[in-house]
SEFI-509251 format. One record per residue (C-alpha): x, y, z. Coordinates in steps of 0.2 Angstrom, whole numbers, plus 5000, padded with zeros to 4 digits. Example, Ala and Ser with C-alpha at 12.3 -4.5 7.8 and 13.67 -1.06 7.14 Angstrom:
506249785039;506849955036;
***
This chain:
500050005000;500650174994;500250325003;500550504993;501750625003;500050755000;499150655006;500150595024;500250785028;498650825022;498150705038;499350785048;498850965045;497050915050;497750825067;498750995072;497451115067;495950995076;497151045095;496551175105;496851355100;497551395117;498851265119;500051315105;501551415103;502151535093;503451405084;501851265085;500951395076;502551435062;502651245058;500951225056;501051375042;502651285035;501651105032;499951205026;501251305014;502251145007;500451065006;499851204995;501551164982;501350974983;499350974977;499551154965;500251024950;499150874952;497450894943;496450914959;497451064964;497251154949;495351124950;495451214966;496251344960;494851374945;493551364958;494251504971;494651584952;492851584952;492451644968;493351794968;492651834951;491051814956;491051934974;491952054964;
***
């Protein structure tokens, strides 16, 4: 069984961001914006990151 490395810290983004908002530091809170920024560059190249991108595209041309 083959796990993608997306998809591994797509899982671990949601465990860190389901903790308590109190409980985390300022360096918890820096790595959790380092794994949410090298997820956003691992999924921007597969086809379903480009589909999100056409859909917030659409968003944004539609509340403008």
């Amino acid at each position: 069984m083959t796990v993608s490395a997306s998809a591994a810290l797509a899982v671990v983004i949601f465990i860190r961001l389901a903790r308590r908002t109190e409980s985390r530091s300022r360096s918890d809170e820096r790595l959790t914006v380092v794994l949410c920024t090298v997820f956003g560059v691992l999924i921007a190249a597969t086809p379903w990151g480009q589909a999100i991108l056409r859909l917030v595209g659409a968003i944004t041309r539609a509340t403008l």
